[in-house]
One Martini backbone bead per residue (centre of mass of N, CA, C, O) as a GRO file, in nm:
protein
  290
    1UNK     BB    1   8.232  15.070   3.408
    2UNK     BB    2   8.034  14.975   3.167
    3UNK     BB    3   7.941  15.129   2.859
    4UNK     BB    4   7.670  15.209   2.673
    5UNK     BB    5   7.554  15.283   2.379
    6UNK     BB    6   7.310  15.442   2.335
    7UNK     BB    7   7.007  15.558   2.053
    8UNK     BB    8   6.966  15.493   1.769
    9UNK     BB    9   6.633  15.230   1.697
   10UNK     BB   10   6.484  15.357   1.402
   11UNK     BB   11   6.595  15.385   1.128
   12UNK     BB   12   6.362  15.222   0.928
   13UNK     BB   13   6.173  15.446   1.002
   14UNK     BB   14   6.325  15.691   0.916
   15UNK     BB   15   6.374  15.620   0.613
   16UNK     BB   16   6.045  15.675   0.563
   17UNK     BB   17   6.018  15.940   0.662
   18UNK     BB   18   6.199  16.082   0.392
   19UNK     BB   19   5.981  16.007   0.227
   20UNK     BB   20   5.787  16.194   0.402
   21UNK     BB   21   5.701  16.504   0.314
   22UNK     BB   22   5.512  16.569   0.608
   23UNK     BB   23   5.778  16.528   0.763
   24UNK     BB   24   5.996  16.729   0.668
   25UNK     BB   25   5.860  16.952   0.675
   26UNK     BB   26   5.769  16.924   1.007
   27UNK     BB   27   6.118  16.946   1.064
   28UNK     BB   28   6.188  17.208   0.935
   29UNK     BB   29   5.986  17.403   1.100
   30UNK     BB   30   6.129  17.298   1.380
   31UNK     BB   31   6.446  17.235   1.327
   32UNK     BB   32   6.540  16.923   1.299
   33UNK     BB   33   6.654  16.798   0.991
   34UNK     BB   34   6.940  16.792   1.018
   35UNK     BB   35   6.983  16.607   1.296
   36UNK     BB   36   6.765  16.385   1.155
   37UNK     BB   37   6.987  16.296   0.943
   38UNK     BB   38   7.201  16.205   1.095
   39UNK     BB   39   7.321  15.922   1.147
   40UNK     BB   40   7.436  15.656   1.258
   41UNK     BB   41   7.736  15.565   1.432
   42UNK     BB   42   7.977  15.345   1.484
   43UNK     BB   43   8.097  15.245   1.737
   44UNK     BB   44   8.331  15.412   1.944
   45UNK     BB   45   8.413  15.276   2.272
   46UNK     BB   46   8.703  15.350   2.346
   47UNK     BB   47   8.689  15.665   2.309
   48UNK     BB   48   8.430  15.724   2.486
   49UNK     BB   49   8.573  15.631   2.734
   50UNK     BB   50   8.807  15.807   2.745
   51UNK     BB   51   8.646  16.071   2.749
   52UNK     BB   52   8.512  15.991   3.007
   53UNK     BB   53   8.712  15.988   3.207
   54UNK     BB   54   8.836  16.307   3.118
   55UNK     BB   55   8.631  16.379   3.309
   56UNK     BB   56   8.533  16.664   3.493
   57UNK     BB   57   8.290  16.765   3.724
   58UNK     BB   58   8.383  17.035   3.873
   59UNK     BB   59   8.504  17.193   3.586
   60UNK     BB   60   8.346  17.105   3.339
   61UNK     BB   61   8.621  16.910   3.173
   62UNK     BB   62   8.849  16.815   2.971
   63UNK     BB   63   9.103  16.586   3.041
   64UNK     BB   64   9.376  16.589   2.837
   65UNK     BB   65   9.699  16.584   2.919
   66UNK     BB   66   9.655  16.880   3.114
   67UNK     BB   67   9.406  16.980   2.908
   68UNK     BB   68   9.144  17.210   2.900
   69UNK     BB   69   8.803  17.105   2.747
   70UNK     BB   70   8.551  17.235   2.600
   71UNK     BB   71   8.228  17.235   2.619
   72UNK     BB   72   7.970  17.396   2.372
   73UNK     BB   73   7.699  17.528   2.260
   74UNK     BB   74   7.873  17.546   1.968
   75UNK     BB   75   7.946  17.251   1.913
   76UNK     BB   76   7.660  17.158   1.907
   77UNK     BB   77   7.564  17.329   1.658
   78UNK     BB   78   7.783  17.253   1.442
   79UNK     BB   79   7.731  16.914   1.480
   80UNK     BB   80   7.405  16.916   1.462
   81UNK     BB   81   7.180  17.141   1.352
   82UNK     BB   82   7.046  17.297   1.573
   83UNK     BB   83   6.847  17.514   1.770
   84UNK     BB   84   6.926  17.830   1.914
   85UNK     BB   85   6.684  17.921   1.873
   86UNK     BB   86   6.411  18.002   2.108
   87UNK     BB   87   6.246  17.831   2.282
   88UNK     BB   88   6.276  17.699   2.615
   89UNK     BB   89   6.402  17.383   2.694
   90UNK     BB   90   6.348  17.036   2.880
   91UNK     BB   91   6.508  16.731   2.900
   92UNK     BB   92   6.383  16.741   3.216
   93UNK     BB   93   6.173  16.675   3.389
   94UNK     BB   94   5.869  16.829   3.425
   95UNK     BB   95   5.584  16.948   3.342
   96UNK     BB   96   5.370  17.184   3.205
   97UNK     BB   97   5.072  17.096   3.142
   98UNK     BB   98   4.914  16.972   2.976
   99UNK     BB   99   4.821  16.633   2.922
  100UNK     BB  100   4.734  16.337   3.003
  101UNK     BB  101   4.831  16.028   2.929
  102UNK     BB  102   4.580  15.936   2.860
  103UNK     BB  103   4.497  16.142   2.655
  104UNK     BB  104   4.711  16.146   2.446
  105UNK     BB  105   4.645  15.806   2.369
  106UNK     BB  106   4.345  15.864   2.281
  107UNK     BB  107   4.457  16.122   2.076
  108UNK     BB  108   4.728  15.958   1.921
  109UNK     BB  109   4.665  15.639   1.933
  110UNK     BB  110   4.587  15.355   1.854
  111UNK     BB  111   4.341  15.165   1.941
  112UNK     BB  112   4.383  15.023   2.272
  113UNK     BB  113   4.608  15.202   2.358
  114UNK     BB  114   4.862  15.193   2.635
  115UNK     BB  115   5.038  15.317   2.897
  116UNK     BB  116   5.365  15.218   2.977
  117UNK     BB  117   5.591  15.236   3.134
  118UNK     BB  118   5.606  15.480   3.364
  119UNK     BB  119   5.362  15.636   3.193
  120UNK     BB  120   5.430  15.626   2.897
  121UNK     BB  121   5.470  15.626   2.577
  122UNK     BB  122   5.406  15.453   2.277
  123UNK     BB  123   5.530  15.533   1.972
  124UNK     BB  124   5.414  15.321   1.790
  125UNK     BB  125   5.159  15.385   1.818
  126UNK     BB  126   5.167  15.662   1.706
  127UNK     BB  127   4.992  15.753   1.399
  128UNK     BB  128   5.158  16.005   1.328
  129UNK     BB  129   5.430  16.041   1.196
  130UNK     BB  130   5.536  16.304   1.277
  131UNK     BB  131   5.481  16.284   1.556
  132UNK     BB  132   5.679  16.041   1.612
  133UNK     BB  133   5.925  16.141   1.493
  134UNK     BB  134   5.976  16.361   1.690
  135UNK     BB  135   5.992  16.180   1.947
  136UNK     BB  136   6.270  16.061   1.838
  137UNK     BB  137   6.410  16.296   1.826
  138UNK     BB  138   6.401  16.388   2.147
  139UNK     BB  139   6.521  16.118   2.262
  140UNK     BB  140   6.777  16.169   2.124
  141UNK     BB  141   6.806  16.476   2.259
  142UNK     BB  142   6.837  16.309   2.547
  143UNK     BB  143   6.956  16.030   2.588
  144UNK     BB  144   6.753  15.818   2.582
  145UNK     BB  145   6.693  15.495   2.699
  146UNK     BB  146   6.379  15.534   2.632
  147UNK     BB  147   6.347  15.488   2.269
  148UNK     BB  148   6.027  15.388   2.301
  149UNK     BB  149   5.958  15.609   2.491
  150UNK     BB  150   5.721  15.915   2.597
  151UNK     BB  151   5.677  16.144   2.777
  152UNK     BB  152   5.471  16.386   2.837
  153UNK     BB  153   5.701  16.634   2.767
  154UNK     BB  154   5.749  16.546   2.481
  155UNK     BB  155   5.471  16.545   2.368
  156UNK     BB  156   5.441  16.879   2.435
  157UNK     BB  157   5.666  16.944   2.213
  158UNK     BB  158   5.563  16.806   1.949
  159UNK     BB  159   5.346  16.941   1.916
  160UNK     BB  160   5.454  17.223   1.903
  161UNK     BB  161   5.617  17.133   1.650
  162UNK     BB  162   5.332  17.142   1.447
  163UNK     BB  163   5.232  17.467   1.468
  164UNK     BB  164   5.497  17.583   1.438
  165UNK     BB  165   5.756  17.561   1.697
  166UNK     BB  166   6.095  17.683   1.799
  167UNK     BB  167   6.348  17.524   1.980
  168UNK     BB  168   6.627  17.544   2.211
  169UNK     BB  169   6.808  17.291   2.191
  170UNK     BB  170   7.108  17.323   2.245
  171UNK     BB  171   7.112  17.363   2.527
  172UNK     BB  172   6.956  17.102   2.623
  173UNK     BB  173   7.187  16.936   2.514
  174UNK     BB  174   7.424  17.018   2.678
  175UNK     BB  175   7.303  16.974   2.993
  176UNK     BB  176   7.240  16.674   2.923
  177UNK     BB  177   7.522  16.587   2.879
  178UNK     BB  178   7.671  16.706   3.127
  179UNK     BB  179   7.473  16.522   3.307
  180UNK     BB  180   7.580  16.249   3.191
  181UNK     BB  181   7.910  16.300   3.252
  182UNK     BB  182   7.852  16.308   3.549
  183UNK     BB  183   7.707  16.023   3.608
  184UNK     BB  184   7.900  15.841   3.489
  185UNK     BB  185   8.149  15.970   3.691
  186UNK     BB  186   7.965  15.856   3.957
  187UNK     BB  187   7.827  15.567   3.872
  188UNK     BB  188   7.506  15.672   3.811
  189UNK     BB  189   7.568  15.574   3.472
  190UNK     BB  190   7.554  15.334   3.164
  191UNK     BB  191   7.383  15.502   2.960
  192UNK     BB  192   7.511  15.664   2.653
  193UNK     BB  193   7.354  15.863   2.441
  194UNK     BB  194   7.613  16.072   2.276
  195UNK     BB  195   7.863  15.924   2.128
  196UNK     BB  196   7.830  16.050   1.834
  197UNK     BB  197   7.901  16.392   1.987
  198UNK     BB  198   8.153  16.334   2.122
  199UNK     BB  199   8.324  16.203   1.926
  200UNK     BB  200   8.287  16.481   1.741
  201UNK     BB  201   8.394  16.646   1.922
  202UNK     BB  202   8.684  16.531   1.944
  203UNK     BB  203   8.777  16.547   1.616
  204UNK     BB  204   8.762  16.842   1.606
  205UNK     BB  205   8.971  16.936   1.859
  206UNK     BB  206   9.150  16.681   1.823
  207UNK     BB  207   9.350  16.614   1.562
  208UNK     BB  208   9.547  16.366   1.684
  209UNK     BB  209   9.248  16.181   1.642
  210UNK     BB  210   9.276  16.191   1.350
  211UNK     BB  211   9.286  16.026   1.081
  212UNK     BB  212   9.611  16.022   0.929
  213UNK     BB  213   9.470  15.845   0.596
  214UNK     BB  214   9.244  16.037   0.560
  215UNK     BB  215   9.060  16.259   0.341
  216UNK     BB  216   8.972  16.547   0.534
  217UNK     BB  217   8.750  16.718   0.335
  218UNK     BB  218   8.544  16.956   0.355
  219UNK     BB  219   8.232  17.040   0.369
  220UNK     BB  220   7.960  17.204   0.381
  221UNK     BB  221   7.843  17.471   0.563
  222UNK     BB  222   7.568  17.320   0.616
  223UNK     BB  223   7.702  17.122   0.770
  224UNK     BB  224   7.697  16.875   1.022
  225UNK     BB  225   8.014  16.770   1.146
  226UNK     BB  226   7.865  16.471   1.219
  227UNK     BB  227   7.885  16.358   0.934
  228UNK     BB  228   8.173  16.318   0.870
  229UNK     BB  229   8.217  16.082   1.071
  230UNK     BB  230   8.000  15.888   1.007
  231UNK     BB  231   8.125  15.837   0.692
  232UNK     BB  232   8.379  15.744   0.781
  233UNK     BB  233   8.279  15.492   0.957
  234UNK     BB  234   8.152  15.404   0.688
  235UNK     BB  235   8.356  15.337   0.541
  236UNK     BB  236   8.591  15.234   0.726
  237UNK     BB  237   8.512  14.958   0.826
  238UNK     BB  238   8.737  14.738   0.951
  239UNK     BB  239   8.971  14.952   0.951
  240UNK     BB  240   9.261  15.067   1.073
  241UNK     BB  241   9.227  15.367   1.041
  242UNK     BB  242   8.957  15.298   1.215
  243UNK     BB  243   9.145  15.288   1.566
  244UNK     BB  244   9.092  15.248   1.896
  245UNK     BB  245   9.336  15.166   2.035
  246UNK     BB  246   9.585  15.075   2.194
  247UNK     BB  247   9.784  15.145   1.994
  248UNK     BB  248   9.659  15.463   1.972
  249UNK     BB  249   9.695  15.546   2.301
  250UNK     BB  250  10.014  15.549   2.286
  251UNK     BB  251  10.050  15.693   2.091
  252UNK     BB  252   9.922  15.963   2.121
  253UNK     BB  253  10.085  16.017   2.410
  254UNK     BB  254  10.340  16.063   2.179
  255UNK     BB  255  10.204  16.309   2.121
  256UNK     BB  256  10.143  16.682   2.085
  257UNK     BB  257   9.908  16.825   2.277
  258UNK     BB  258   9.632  16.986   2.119
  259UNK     BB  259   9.352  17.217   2.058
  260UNK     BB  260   9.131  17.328   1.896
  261UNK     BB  261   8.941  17.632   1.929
  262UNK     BB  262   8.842  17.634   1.604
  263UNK     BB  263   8.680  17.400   1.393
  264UNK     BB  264   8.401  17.575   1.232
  265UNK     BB  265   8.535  17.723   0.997
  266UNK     BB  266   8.318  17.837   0.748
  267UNK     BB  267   8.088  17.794   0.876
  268UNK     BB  268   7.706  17.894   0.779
  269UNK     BB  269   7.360  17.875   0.853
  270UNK     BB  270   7.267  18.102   0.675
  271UNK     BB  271   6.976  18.054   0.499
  272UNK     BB  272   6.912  17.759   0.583
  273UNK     BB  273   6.576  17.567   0.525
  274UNK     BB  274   6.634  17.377   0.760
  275UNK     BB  275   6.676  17.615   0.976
  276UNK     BB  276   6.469  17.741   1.153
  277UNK     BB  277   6.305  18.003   1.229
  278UNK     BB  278   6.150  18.205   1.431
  279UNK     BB  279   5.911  18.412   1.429
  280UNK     BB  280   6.032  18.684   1.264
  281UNK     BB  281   6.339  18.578   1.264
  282UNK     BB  282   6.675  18.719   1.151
  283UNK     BB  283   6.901  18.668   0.996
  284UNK     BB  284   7.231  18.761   1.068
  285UNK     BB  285   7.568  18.903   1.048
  286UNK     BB  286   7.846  18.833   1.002
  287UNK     BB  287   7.950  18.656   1.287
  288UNK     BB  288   7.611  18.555   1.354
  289UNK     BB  289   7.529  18.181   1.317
  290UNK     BB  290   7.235  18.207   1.514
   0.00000   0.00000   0.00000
């Protein structure tokens, strides 16, 4: 199966957004703006085929050579920037609770404006840029294929991030990707949204898959580690050096095989302005970083 990469399709939108003071406070206050700094990656397909390859569904590992790789809500964690803490969120099924699409797209939507295909929201209309950035926020940790329209549950969610409120994106995102290599490894998904965090989550894991003649001085700790592949892909664009093709997976084979237990030593989200805690909670002691 042909595997589509679909992400991230609203840069121009975010650019404008970064400028907006009360959209950045917004993105803040609810533990996003990490996250949602960490720009599009240049897609590497050929890398993320192999990765999909390399899934067990069985024992929810990527098999690579032999060796199982857990793929863990830490990884999420360190790659992403995203909120370890807070209430509980699920970016699959219904909701619970709030208000119908139709009463959403009449309260927050431009006049005249209606629910689009499968009864969504069409994120375009939403007047408030807070609330619309918020949205393909959401959409994008979800890796959802309608990346310009928003279910229910995503609006009463978006909303409840302005008022604000703190959710464990971490978790929520960790098994919707696992649910995605599950159904793309069983042929029943071809549109697979992670691709940008499975590749930085593989170059962090197995050192012999990063560019060999690259520079790779670590970042700053509160920085997350999928920064650091989006900029190496976009500086070195169309050079040798970022290419995983046919003659990069024959080398590879031909590597000893390990992967780090852990890679994102020295990394330390506490007490940085970008991560917001949930009401009332306080960073931890050294070595509990979430």
């Amino acid at each position: 199966m042909t595997i589509t990469w679909r992400e991230r399709e609203h840069e121009e939108e975010d650019m404008i957004a970064l400028q907006d003071p009360a959209t950045v406070t917004a993105l803040r206050n609810c533990g996003l703006l990490k996250f949602f700094r960490i720009s599009s990656m240049r897609q590497q397909i050929n890398l993320l085929q192999y990765l999909l390859d390399a899934w067990d569904p069985a024992n929810q590992v990527f098999q690579i050579r032999g060796i199982n790789i857990p793929l863990t809500v830490e990884d999420i964690y360190f790659l992403t920037g995203l909120s370890r803490r807070g209430a509980p969120v699920s970016l699959s099924g219904p909701s619970h609770g709030g208000e119908s699409v139709r009463d959403y797209v009449r309260r927050h939507c431009r006049e005249g404006s209606q629910p689009g295909k499968d009864d969504k929201i069409i994120i375009r209309d939403v007047t408030s840029r807070s609330l619309r950035t918020i949205l393909f926020t959401i959409g994008r940790m979800a890796g959802s294929a309608s990346v310009h329209a928003a279910n229910r549950s995503y609006m009463q969610y978006a909303l409840e991030c302005l008022e604000p409120k703190v959710f464990n994106w971490c978790d929520a995102v960790f098994l919707m990707i696992k649910e995605q290599l599950t159904k793309v490894k069983n042929g029943r998904l071809k549109n697979f949204g992670y691709g940008s965090i499975l590749v930085a989550f593989a170059l962090e894991r197995v050192p012999m898959m990063q560019p060999q003649h690259i520079d790779l001085s670590l970042p700053p700790p509160t920085e997350p580690r999928m920064q650091r592949w989006v900029d190496h892909m976009s500086r070195h664009a169309g050079q040798s050096q970022i290419s995983f093709s046919a003659t990069f997976f024959r080398w590879f084979d031909r590597q000893e095989m390990f992967y780090s237990e852990y890679p994102y030593a020295g990394m330390d989200f506490r007490g940085d302005p970008d991560l917001a805690l949930p009401a009332g909670e306080r960073w931890g002691a050294l070595g509990n970083l979430f």
